[in-house]
C-alpha positions as CSV (number, residue, x, y, z in Angstrom):
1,X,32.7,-85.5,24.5
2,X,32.7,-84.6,20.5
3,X,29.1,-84.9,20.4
4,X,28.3,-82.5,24.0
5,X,30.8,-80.2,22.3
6,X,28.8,-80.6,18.8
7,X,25.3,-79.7,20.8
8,X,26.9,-76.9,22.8
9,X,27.7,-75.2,19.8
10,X,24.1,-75.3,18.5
11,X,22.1,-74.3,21.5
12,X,24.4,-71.2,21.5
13,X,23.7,-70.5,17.6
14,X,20.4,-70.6,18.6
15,X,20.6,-68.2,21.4
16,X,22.7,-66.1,19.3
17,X,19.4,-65.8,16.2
18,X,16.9,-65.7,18.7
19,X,18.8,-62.4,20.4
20,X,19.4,-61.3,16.5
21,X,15.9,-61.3,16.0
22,X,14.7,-60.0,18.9
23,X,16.8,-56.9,18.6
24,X,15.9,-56.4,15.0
25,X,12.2,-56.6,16.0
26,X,13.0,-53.9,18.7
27,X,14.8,-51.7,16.0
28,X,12.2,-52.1,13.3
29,X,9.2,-51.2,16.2
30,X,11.0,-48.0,17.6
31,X,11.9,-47.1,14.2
32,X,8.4,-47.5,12.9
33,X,6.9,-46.1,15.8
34,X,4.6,-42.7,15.0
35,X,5.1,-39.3,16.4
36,X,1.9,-37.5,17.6
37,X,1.5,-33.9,18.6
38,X,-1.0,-32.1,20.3
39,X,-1.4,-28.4,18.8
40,X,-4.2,-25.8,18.2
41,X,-6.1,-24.3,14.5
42,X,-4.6,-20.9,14.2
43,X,-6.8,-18.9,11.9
44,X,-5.7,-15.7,11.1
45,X,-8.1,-12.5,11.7
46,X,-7.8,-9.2,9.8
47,X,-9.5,-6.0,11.3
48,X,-11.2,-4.0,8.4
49,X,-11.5,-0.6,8.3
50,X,-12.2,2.5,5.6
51,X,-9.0,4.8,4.6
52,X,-10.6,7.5,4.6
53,X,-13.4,8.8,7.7
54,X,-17.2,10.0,7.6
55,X,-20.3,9.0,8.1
56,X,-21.3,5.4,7.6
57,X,-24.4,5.1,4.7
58,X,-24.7,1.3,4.8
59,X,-23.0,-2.1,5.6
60,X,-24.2,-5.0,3.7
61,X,-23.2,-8.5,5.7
62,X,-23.7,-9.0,8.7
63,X,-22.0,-11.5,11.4
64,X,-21.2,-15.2,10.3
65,X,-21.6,-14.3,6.5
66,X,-19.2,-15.3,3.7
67,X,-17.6,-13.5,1.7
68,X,-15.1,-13.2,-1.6
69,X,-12.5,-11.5,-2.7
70,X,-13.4,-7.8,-3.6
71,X,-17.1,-8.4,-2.4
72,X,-18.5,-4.8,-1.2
73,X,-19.1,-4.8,2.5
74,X,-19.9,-1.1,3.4
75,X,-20.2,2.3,2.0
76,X,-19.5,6.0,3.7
77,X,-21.4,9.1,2.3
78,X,-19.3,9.8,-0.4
79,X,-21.2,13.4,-1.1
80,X,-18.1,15.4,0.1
81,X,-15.7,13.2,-1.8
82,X,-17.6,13.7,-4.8
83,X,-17.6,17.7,-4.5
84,X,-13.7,17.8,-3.6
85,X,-13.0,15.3,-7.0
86,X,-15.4,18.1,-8.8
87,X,-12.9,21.3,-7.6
88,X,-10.0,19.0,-8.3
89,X,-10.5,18.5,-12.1
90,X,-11.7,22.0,-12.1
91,X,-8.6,23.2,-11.1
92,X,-6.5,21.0,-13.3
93,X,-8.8,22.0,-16.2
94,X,-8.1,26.0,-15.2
95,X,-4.4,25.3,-14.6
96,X,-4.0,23.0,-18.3
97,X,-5.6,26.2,-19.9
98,X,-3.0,28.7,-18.3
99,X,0.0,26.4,-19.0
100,X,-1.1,26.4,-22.8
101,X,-1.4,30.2,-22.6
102,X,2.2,30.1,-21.2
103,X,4.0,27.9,-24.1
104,X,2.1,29.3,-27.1
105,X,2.6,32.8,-26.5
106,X,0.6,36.2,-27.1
107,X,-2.0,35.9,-29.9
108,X,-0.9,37.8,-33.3
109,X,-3.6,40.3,-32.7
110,X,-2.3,41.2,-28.9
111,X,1.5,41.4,-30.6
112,X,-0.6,44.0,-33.3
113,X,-2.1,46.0,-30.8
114,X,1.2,46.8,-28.9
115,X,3.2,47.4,-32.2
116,X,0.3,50.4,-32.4
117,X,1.0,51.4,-28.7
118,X,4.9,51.2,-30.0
119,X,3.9,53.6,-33.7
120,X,1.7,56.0,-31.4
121,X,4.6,56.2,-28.6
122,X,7.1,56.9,-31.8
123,X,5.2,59.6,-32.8
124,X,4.7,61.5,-29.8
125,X,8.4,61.1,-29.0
126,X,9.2,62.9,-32.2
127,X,6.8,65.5,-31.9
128,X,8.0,65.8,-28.0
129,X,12.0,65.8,-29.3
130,X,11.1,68.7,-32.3
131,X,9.2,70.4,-30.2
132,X,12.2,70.8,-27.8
133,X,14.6,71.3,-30.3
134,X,12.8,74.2,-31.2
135,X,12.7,74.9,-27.7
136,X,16.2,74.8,-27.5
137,X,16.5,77.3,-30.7
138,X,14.5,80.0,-28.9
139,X,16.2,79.9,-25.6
140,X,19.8,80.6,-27.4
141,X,18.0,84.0,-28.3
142,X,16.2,84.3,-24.8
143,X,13.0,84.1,-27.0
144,X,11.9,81.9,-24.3
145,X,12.0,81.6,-20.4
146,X,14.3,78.6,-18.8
147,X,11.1,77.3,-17.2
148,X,9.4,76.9,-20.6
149,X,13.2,75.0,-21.6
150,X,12.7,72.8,-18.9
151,X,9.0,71.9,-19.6
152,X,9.7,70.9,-23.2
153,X,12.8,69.0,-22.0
154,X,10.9,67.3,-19.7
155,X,8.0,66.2,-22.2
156,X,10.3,64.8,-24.6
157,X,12.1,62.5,-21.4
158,X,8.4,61.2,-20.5
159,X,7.9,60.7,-24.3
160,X,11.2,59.0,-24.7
161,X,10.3,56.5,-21.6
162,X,6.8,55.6,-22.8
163,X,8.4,54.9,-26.3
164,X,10.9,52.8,-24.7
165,X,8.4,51.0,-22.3
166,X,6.4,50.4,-25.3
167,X,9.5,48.5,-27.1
168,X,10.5,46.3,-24.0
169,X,6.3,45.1,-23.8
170,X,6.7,44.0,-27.9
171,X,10.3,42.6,-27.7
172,X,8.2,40.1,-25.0
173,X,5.1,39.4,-26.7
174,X,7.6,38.6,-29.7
175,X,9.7,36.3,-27.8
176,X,6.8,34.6,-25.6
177,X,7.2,34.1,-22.0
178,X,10.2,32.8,-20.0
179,X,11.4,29.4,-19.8
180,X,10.8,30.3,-15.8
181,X,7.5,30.7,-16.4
182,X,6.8,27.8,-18.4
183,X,8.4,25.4,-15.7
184,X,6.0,27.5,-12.9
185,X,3.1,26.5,-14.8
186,X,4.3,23.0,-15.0
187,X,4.9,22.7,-11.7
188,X,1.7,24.4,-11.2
189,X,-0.4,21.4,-12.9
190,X,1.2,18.3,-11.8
191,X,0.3,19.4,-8.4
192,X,-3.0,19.6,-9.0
193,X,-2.9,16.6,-10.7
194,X,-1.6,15.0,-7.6
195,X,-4.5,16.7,-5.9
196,X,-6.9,15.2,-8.7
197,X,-5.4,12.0,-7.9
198,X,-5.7,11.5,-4.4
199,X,-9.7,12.6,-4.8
200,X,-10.2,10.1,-6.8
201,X,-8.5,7.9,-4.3
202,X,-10.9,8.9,-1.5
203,X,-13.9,8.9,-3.1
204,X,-12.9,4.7,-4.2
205,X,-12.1,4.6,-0.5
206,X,-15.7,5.3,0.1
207,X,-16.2,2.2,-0.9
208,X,-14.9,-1.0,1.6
209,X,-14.1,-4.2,0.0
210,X,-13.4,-7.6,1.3
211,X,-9.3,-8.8,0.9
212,X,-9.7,-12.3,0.6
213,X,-12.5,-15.1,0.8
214,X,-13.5,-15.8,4.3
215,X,-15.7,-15.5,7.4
216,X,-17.6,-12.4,9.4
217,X,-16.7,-12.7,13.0
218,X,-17.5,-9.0,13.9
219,X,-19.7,-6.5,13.3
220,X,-18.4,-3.7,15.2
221,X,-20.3,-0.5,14.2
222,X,-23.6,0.4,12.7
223,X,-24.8,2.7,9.6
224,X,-25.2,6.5,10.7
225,X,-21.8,6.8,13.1
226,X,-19.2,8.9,12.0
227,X,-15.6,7.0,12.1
228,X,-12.4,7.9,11.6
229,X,-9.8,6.5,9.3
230,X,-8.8,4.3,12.2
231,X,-12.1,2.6,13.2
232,X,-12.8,-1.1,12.9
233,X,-16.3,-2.1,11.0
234,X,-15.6,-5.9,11.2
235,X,-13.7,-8.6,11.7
236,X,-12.6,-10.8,9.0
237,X,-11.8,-14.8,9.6
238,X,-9.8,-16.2,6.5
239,X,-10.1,-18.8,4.9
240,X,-6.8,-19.5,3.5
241,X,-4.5,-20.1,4.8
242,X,-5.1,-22.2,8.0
243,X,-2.3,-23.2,10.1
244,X,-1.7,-25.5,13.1
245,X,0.7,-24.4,16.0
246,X,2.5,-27.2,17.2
247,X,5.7,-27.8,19.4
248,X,8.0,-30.5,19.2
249,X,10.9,-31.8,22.1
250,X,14.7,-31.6,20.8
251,X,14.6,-35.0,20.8
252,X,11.9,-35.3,18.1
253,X,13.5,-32.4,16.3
254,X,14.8,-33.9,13.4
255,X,11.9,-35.1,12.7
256,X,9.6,-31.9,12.0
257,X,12.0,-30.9,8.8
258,X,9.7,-28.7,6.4
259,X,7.6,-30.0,3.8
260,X,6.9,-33.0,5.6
261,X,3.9,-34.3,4.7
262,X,1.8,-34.8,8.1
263,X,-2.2,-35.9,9.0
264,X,-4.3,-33.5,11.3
265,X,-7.2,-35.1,13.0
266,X,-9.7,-33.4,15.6
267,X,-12.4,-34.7,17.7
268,X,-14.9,-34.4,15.5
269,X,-13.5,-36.3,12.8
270,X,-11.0,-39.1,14.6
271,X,-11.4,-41.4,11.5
272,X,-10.9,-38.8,8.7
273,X,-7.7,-36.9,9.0
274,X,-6.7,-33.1,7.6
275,X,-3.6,-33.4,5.1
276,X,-1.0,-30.7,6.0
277,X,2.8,-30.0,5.4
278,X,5.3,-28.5,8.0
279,X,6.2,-24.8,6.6
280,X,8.1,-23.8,9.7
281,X,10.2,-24.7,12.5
282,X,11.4,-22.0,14.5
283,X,15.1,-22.2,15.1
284,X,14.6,-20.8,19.0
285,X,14.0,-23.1,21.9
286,X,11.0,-22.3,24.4
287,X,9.7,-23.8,27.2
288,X,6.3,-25.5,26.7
289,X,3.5,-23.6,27.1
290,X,0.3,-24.9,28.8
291,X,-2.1,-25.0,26.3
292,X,0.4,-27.8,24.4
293,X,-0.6,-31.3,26.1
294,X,1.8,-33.6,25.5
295,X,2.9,-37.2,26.9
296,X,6.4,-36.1,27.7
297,X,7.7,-33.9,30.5
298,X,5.8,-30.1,30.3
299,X,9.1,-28.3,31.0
300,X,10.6,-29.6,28.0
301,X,12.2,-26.8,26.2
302,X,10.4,-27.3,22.5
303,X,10.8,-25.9,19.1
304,X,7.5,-24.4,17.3
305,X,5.9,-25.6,14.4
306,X,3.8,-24.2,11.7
307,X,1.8,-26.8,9.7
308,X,-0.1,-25.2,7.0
309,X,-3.5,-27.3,6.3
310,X,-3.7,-28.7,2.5
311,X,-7.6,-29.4,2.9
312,X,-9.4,-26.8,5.4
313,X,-13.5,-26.8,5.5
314,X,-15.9,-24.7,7.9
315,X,-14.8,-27.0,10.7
316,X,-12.1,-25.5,11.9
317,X,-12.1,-23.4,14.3
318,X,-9.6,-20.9,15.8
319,X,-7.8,-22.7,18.9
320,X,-9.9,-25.9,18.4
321,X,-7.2,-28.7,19.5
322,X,-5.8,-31.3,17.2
323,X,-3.3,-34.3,17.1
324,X,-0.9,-34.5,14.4
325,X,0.6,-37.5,13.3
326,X,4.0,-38.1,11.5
327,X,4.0,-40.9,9.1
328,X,5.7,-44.0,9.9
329,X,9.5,-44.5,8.8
């Protein structure tokens, strides 16, 4: 009996490891297990277009060509720019010579030449005012007429207001122009300068440069149209960055937590994986859409990713398919 009792207790030690085991082998293989996704190369696009409009005078890529950062891919005629950045500087040049005029003053020869008017208007006054007083002398003996009076009153009053006309015109070119004046003249020239600027804006706009490194997809227009500020000449594919669009099921969510370090492979390449990171995860829920293949259920509701590619080359194309992988834990 002691020794059924004695065996009884080892076959069920040994049924008690054997289950240990086997359930730690099923935890370490779910836990190890990879996550794949199925998502698509999203390469972003940028339209490219001239700020300013006229007519096109040359393009110099065509479709499929690479290009760099601040490469020149077109010019417009740039004639009328040219002549509007010419009447531009003119007029700032016209408008810096007036506002000097205004803060120095009169010359000393112009303030000379009205302190003469000034001396001539003195003495015709007081030839005008002695001849009246004489005048006046006469008519108290009715030497003289009242009309004859009134004439020489009357020339010394015009005398009188040309002599002090003449004093206000010197008391200004003494004291130089207003401070009204000055700030007109100011005002005046930064405008035109503002002008000045914005030609020399247009004309550079002339001129259409790439934004970034990347690819040609679209030529849209050819040298000799006219376009407008708003027409597309081509289509730009960049090369940096490129992104995968992924989704991922809420029960897979806390898995995709950014910076993750992930592998991207394609068709083309099954044994030589893309290295990417996971830069986004949107925080809204959406239903799968149909381009996402995926073993679970399609009306899922997922989460979106945005896995930005460490090591993109030429091929990679937009919407070409891929499975991401999520390394093993």
């Amino acid at each position: 009996m002691h020794k059924k009792k004695i065996i009884f207790i080892i076959v069920l030690a040994i049924i008690c490891i054997v289950s240990a085991l086997y359930g730690w082998n099923s935890y370490r293989n779910n836990r190890d297990q990879t996550l794949s996704l199925y998502g698509n190369v999203d390469i972003r696009t940028v339209n490219l277009n001239f700020r300013v409009g006229g007519r096109l005078a040359s393009l110099n890529v065509d479709e499929g060509d690479r290009v760099k950062p601040g490469q020149v891919l077109g010019r417009l005629d740039d004639a009328p720019y040219i002549n509007a950045l010419q009447q531009a500087k003119a007029n700032v040049a016209s408008l810096q010579a007036r506002l000097s005029l205004v803060q120095e003053g009169y010359r000393a020869e112009e303030i000379a030449q009205v302190k003469a008017a000034v001396d001539q208007s003195q003495s015709a006054y007081n030839y005008a005012e002695s001849f009246y007083q004489r005048q006046l002398g006469l008519w108290k003996t009715r030497s003289i007429s009242a009309n004859m009076l009134d004439d020489a009153r009357s020339a010394r009053n015009q005398a009188q207001a040309t002599l002090q006309s003449a004093k206000d015109k010197l008391t200004q070119f003494k004291t130089g122009n207003r401070p009204q004046e000055i700030t007109e003249a100011k005002a005046n020239l930064s405008q035109a300068e503002a002008v000045l600027a914005q030609a020399e804006l247009n004309l550079s706009d002339t001129t259409l440069l790439s934004p970034s490194e990347g690819t040609i997809l679209t030529r849209a227009i050819e040298p000799g149209s006219m376009l407008s500020a708003s027409n597309t000449v081509f289509s730009l594919s960049l090369t940096n960055p490129v992104w995968v669009r992924a989704y991922v099921n809420e029960v897979n969510l806390a898995k995709a937590i950014p910076g993750t370090k992930l592998e991207i492979y394609t068709d083309a390449r099954p044994n030589k994986p893309y290295h990417g990171t996971i830069g986004f995860v949107s925080p809204n829920a959406e239903f799968t859409p149909k381009s996402v293949e995926t073993p679970e259920l399609r009306t899922d509701l997922v989460y979106r990713l945005r896995i930005i590619i460490a090591d993109p080359d030429d091929n990679l194309r937009q919407g070409m398919p891929v499975t991401i992988t999520f390394p093993a834990h």
